[in-house]
VOTIPA-411468 format. One record per residue (C-alpha): residue in three letters; x, y, z. Coordinates in steps of 0.02 Angstrom, whole numbers, padded with zeros to 5 digits, always signed. Each point is the difference from the previous one (the first is absolute). Example, Ala and Ser with C-alpha at 12.3 -4.5 7.8 and 13.67 -1.06 7.14 Angstrom:
REM residues 2
ALA+00615-00225+00390/SER+00069+00172-00033/
***
This chain:
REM residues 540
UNK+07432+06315+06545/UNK-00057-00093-00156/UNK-00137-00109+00089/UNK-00175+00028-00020/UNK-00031+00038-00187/UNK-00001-00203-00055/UNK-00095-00036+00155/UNK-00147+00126-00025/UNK-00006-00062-00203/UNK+00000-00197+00058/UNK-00178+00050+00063/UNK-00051-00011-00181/UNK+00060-00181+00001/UNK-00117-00064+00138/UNK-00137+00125-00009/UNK-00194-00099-00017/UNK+00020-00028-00181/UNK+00143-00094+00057/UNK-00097-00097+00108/UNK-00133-00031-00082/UNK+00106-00088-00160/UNK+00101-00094+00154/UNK-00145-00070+00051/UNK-00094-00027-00188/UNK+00205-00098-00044/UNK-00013-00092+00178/UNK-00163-00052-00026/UNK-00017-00055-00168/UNK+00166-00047-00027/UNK+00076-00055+00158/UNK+00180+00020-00017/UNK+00037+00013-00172/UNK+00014+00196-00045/UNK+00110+00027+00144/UNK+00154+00016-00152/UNK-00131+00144-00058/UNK+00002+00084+00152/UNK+00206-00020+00011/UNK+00028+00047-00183/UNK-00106+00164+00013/UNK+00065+00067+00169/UNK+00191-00047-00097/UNK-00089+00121-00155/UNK-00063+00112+00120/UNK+00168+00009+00096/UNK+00102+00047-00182/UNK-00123+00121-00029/UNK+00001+00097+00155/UNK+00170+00006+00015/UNK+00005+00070-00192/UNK-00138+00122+00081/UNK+00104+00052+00130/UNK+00162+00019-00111/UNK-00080+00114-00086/UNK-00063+00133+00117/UNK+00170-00019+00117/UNK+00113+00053-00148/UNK-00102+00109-00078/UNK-00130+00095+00144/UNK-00174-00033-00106/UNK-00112-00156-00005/UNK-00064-00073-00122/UNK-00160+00080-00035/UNK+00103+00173-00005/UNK+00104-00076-00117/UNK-00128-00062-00127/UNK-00063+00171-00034/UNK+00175+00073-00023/UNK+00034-00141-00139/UNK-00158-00018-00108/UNK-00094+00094-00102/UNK-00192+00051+00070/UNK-00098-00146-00094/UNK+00123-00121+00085/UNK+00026+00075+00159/UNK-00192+00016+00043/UNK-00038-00153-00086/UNK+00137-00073+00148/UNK-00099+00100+00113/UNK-00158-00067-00015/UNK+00082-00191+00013/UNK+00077+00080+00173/UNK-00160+00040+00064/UNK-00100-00170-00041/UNK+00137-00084+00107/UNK-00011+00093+00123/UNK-00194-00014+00022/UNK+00016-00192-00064/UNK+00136-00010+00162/UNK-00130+00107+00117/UNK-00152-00104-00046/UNK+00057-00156+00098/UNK+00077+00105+00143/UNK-00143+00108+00021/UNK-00122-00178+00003/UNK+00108-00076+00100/UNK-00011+00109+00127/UNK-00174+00015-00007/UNK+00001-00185+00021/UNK+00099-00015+00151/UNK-00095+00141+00076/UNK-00167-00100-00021/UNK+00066-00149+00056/UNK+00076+00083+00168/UNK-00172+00134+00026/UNK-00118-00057-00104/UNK+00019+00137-00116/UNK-00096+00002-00166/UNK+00098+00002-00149/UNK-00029+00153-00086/UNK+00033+00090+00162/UNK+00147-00083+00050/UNK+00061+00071-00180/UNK-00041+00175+00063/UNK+00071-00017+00170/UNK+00165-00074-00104/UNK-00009+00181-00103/UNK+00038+00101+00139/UNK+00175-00077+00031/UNK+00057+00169-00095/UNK-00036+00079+00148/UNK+00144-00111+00091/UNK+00114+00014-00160/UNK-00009+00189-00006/UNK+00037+00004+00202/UNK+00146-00103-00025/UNK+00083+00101-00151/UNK+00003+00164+00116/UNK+00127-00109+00105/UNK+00107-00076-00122/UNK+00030-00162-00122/UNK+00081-00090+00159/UNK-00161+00022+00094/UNK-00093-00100-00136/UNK+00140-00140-00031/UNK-00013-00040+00214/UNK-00202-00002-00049/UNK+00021-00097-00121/UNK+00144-00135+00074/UNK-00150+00005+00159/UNK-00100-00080-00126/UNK+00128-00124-00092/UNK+00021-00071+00183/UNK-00179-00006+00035/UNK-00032-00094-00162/UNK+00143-00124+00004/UNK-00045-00047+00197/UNK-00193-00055-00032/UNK+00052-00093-00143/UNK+00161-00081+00092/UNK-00135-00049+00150/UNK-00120-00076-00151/UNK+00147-00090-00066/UNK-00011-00101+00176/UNK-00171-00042-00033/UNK-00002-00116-00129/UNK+00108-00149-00079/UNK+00134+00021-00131/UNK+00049-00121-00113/UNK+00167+00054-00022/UNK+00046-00112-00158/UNK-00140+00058-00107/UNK+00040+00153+00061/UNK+00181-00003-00069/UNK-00059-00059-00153/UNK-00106+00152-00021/UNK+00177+00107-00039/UNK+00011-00118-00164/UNK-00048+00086-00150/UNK-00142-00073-00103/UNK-00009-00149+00109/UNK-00175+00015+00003/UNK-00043+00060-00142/UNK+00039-00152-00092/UNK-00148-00099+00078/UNK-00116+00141+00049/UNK-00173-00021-00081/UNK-00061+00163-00003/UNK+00153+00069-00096/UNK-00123+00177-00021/UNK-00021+00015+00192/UNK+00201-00032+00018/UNK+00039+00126-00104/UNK-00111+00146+00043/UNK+00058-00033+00221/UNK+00169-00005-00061/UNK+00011+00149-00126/UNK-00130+00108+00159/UNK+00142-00077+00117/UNK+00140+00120-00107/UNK-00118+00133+00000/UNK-00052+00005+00175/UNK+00188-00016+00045/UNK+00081+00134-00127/UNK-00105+00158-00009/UNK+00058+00126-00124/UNK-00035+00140+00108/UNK+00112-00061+00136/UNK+00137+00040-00145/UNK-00044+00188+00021/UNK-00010-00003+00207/UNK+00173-00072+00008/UNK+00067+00115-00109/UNK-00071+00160+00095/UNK+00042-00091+00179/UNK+00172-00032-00049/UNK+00018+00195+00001/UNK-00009+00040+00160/UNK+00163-00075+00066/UNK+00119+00125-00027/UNK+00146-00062-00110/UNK+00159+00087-00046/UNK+00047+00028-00179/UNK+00170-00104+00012/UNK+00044-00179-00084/UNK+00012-00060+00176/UNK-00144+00064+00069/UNK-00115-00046-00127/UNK+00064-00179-00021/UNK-00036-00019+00183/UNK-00160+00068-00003/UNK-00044-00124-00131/UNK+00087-00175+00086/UNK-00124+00088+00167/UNK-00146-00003-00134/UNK+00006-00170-00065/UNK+00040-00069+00169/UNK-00163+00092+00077/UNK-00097-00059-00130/UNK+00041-00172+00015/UNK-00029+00000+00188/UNK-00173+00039-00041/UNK-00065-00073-00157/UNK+00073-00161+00101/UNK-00122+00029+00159/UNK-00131+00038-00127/UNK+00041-00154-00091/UNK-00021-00124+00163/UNK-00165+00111+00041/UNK-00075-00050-00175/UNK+00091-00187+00009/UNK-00090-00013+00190/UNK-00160+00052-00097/UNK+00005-00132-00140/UNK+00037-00134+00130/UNK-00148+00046+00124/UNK-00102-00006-00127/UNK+00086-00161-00090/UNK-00018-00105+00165/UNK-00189+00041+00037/UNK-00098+00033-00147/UNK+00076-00088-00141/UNK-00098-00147-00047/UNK-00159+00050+00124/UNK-00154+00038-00038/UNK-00037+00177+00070/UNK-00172+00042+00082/UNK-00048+00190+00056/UNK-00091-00128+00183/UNK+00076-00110+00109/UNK+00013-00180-00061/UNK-00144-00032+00125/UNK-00098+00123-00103/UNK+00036-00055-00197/UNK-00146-00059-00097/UNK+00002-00093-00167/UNK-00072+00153-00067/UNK+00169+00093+00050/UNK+00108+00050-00154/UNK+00173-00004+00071/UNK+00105+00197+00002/UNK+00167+00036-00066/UNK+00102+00064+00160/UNK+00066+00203-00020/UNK+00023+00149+00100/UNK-00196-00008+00047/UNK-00003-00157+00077/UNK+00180-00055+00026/UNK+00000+00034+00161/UNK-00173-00081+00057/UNK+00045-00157-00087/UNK+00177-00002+00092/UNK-00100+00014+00163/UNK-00135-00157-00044/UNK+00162-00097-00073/UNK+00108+00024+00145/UNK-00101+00020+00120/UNK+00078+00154+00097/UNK-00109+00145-00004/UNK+00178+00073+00009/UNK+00038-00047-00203/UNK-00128+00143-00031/UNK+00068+00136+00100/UNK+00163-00022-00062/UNK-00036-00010-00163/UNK-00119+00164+00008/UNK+00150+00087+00110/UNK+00126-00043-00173/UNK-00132+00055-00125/UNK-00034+00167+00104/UNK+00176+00030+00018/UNK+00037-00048-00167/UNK-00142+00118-00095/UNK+00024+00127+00115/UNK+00205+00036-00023/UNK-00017-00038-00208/UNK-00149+00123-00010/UNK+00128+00124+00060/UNK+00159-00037-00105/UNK-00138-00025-00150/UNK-00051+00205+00038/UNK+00149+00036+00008/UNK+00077-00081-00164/UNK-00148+00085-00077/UNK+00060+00169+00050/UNK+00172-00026-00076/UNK-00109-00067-00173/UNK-00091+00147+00005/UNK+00102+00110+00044/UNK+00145-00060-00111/UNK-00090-00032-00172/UNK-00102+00169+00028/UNK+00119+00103+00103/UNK-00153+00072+00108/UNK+00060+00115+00114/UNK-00159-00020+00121/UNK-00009-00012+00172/UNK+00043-00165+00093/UNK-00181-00030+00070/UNK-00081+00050-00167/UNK+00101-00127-00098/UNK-00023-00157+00114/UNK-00178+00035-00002/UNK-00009+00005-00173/UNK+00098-00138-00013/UNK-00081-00098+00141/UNK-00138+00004-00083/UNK+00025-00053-00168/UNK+00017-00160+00099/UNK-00113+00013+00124/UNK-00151+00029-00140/UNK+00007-00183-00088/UNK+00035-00093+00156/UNK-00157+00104+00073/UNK-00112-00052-00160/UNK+00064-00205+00012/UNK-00057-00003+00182/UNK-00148+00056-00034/UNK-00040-00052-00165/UNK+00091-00186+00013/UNK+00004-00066+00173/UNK+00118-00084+00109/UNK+00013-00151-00128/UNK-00003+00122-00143/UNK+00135+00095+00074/UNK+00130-00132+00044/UNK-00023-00038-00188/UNK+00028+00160-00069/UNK+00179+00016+00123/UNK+00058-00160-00102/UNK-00026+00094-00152/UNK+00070+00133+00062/UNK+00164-00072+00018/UNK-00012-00051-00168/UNK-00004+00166-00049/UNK+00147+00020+00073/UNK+00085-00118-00085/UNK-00066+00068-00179/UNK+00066+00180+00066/UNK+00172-00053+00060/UNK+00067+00030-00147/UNK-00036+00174-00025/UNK+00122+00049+00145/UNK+00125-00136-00032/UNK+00056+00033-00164/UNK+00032+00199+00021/UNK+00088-00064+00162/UNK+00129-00120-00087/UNK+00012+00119-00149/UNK+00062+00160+00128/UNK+00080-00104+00120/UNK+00107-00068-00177/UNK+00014+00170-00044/UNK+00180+00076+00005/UNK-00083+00180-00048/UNK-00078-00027+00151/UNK+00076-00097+00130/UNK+00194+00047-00066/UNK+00138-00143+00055/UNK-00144-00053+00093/UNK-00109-00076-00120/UNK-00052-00206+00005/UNK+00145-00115-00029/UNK-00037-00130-00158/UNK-00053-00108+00122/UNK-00139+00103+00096/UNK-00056+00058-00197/UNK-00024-00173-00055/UNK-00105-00041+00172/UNK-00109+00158+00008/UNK-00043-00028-00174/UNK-00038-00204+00013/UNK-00111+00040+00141/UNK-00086+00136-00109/UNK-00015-00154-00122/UNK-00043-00104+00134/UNK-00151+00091+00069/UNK-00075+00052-00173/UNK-00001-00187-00068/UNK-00071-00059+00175/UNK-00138+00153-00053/UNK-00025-00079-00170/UNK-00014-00176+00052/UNK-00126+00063+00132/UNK-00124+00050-00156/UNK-00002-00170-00089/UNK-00046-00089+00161/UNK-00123+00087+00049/UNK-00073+00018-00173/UNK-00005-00165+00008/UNK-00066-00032+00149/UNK-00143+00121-00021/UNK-00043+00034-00189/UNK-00115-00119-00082/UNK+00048-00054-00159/UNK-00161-00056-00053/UNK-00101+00157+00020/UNK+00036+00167-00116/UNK+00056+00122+00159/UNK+00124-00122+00027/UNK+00106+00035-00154/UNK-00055+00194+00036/UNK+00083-00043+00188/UNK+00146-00061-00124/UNK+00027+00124-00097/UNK-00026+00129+00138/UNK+00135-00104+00104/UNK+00143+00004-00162/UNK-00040+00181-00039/UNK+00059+00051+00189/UNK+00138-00139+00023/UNK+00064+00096-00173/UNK-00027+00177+00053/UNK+00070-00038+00166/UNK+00160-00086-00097/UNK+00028+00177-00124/UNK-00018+00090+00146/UNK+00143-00074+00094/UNK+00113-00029-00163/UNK-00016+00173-00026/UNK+00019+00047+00189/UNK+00180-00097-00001/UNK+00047+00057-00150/UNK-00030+00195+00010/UNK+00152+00098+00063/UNK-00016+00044+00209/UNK+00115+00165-00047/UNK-00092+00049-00134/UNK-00018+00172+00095/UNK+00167-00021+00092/UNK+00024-00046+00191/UNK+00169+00042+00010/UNK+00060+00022+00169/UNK+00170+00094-00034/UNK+00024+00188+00066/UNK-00058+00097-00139/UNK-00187-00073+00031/UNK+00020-00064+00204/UNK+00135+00078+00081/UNK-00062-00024+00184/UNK+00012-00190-00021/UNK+00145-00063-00133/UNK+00120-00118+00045/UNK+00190+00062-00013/UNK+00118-00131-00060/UNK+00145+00025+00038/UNK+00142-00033-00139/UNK+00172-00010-00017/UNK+00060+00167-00054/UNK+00130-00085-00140/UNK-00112-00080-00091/UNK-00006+00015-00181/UNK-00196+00058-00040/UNK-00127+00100+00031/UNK-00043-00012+00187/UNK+00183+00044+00054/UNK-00002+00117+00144/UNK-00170-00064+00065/UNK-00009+00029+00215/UNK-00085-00057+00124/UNK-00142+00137+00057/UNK-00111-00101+00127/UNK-00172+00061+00037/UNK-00028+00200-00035/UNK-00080+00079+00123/UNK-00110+00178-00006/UNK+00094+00144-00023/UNK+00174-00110-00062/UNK+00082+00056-00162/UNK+00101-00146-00089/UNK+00113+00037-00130/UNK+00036-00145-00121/UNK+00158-00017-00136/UNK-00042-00130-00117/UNK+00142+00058-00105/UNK+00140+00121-00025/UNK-00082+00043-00171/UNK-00155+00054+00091/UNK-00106+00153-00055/UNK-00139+00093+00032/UNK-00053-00009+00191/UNK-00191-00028+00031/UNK-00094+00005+00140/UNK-00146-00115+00043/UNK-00096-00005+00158/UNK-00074-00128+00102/UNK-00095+00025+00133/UNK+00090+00117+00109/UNK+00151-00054-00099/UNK+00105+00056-00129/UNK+00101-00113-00096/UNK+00146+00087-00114/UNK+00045-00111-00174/UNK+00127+00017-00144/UNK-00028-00086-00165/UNK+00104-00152-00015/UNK+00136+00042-00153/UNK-00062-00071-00175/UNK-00137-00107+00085/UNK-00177+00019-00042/UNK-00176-00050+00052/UNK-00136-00119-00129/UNK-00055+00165-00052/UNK+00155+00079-00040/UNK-00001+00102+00178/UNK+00178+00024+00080/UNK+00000-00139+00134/UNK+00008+00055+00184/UNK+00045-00167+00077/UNK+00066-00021+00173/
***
């Protein structure tokens, strides 16, 4: 009953952004940023399950529950990071399907990114079945993926004791050169892994299983959770590990050429290998014309399923920052093409080499937006106000909120390498690049300080009766204890028309009515307690 959310989300983790940073790591790097790739589909685990805890116990995602806890500037200031990760995530998914379609019809870019626009029309047929219709879409695809590159895998020669070396952290770092270069694959690596606006899918998916309001039930819905989610984040991981080892074994230490070997010239500047011309070059290489339909069958399938789960994530931004209460085909357009738009204008504008470019920037992006989703994450997910008994142990605080640190100083140490790599000291727009550089890295730094340390309940999210009485969880107490929630019973899930009565306390008064739906929910006021605002307290 609980599989098919984490399987449709692990898309994100090997969508053509993915692939593209495997292959950049692979072939650069050979081995050595395969602890990347481990350490950021661990983050990425943590943070989905933290995703999924939270709209389990308390029926809203994340998006829905950013604009119930801050204040307008905040909340649309969160908005507007939503939406450049979602188009940063749609920009490689978008191209790389474009891609694959040109390299399996001959398809010209820029119309391969039109064709890729009109997957709506497939989303918006499968939501008038249901959610389970996608996830068996979407699992068609997983399988798909993982079998062309399992068949590559054959292909070529492993050398499985560099390879093992690759899961030691920093081993290469040490005597890499190009420090700059090492940084930036690794740092795109976490970004093309952990997308923030998987964070917000998750959370809405999560929803759809039907979970009773009991301890039991919701404990068991969550060990369900984190074992689904582990099931697939580990096939996405060995997709992405197959990925950096394809491209390890044949194009690290080559020199690349668009011809055949028989064709090169000394005239010939040699090509960095990417989504455009991965698969050619695995074709001349290994000489299988085979290698290229396989890897154009992965990159289709790939593109194709993320473009979907990247509309919809976008309609659960949209829709829960904004609370638009449009129709479903009016809001994936709109939200198709937000996305659609600036991968429409690189094609065009860029090229294929210009475009494999700008999806390696684009999953820095990501990285430099993860934050803006992770830290309201851990702070409800700590949250007692909001999560009750359920909130984050000590030990899950202390992780989500290293990883938070984790990401933003990755961020930070991003901006000094490639300032400088790329700003000339020597010449006066250099220092202007400077300046320009510290002023953001600072910005960026208040931003987030002030993010973590304004209050997520500042407007309340309280989930007890009095403000959500269709969803509160019951505990149920001991009726001879000494305090305040003495009496407390059991009520389960209410259904429409039900009337509950609860007695909080002999020394009740003054019954109140409050509906809920179809629902009505009858309180007393808890004897001599009150609320922050000196309001009798209707607890339950």
């Amino acid at each position: 009953a609980f599989m098919g959310p984490g399987f449709l989300i692990s898309i994100a983790y090997i969508d053509p952004g993915n692939i593209d940073a495997d292959i950049a790591s692979g072939a650069h790097y050979e081995y050595q940023l395969i602890w990347v790739l481990l350490t950021a589909t661990i983050m990425g685990l943590i943070l989905q399950f933290f995703a999924a805890k939270l709209g389990v116990l308390t029926q809203r995602d994340l998006a829905q529950h950013c604009r119930l806890s801050y204040k307008k500037p905040m909340r649309y200031s969160l908005w507007i990071m939503a939406e450049i990760s979602v188009i940063a995530s749609d920009i490689p998914e978008v191209i790389g399907t474009a891609f694959a379609l040109k390299l399996l019809f001959g398809i010209p870019l820029w119309l391969g990114v039109l064709i890729t626009g009109l997957d709506t029309l497939l989303f918006l047929f499968l939501q008038n079945f249901s959610i389970r219709a996608l996830e068996v879409v979407i699992g068609i695809f997983l399988f798909v993926i993982s079998a062309c590159f399992v068949v590559e895998m054959f292909m070529v020669d492993i050398n499985l004791k560099q390879m093992a070396m690759g899961f030691i952290p920093l081993d290469g770092f040490v005597t890499e050169t190009d420090k700059s270069g090492y940084t930036v694959a690794a740092i795109s690596l976490v970004g093309a892994v952990v997308m923030p606006h998987n964070l917000y899918l998750h959370s809405a998916l999560v929803q759809s299983r039907k979970v009773g309001r009991d301890k039991k039930s919701v404990r068991e819905a969550m060990v369900y959770n984190v074992i689904e989610c582990s099931l697939a984040l580990g096939v996405s991981f060995l997709i992405n590990l197959a990925i950096i080892t394809l491209a390890a074994s044949t194009f690290y230490g080559q020199e690349l050429y668009p011809v055949p070997a028989s064709q090169v010239t000394s005239s010939m500047e040699p090509i960095e290998p990417g989504l455009n011309n991965a698969s050619l070059l695995l074709e001349e290489l290994l000489h299988s014309r085979y290698a290229n339909f396989f890897f154009a069958i992965a990159l289709l399938a790939s593109g194709q399923s993320s473009t979907i789960t990247g509309t919809y994530a976008g309609q659960f931004v949209m829709e829960g920052f904004l609370e638009w209460k449009v129709a479903a085909w009016k809001r994936n357009l709109i939200t198709r093409s937000v996305a659609i738009v600036p991968s429409l204008a690189v094609a065009l504008l860029a090229g294929d080499s210009g475009s494999d470019t700008m999806i390696i920037l684009s999953q820095v992006l990501l990285s430099i937006q993860l934050p803006f989703a992770l830290i309201p994450l851990v702070k409800l997910t700590n949250s007692r106000k909001t999560m009750g008994e359920y909130k984050n142990d000590m030990k899950s605080i202390v992780t989500g909120w290293i990883l938070a640190i984790m990401v933003i100083g990755a961020n930070l140490v991003l901006v000094v390498f490639v300032g400088a790599e790329y700003l000339d000291w020597t010449q006066w727009w250099g220092w202007i690049g400077l300046i320009i550089c510290v002023s953001v890295g600072v910005l960026y730094l208040i931003f987030l300080g002030y993010l973590s340390y304004l209050p997520i309940d500042s407007l309340g999210t309280s989930y007890d009766f009095e403000r959500d009485a269709d969803f509160c969880l019951v505990e149920e107490v001991d009726e001879n204890e000494d305090d305040e929630e003495a009496g407390t019973t059991t009520v389960g899930e209410l259904e429409d028309d039900d009337e509950v009565t609860i007695d909080l306390d002999e020394g009740g008064v003054e019954m109140e009515e409050i509906p809920a739906g179809s629902a009505t929910v009858t309180l007393e006021e808890t004897s001599g307690a009150t609320t922050a605002d000196g309001s009798p307290s209707l607890r339950a």
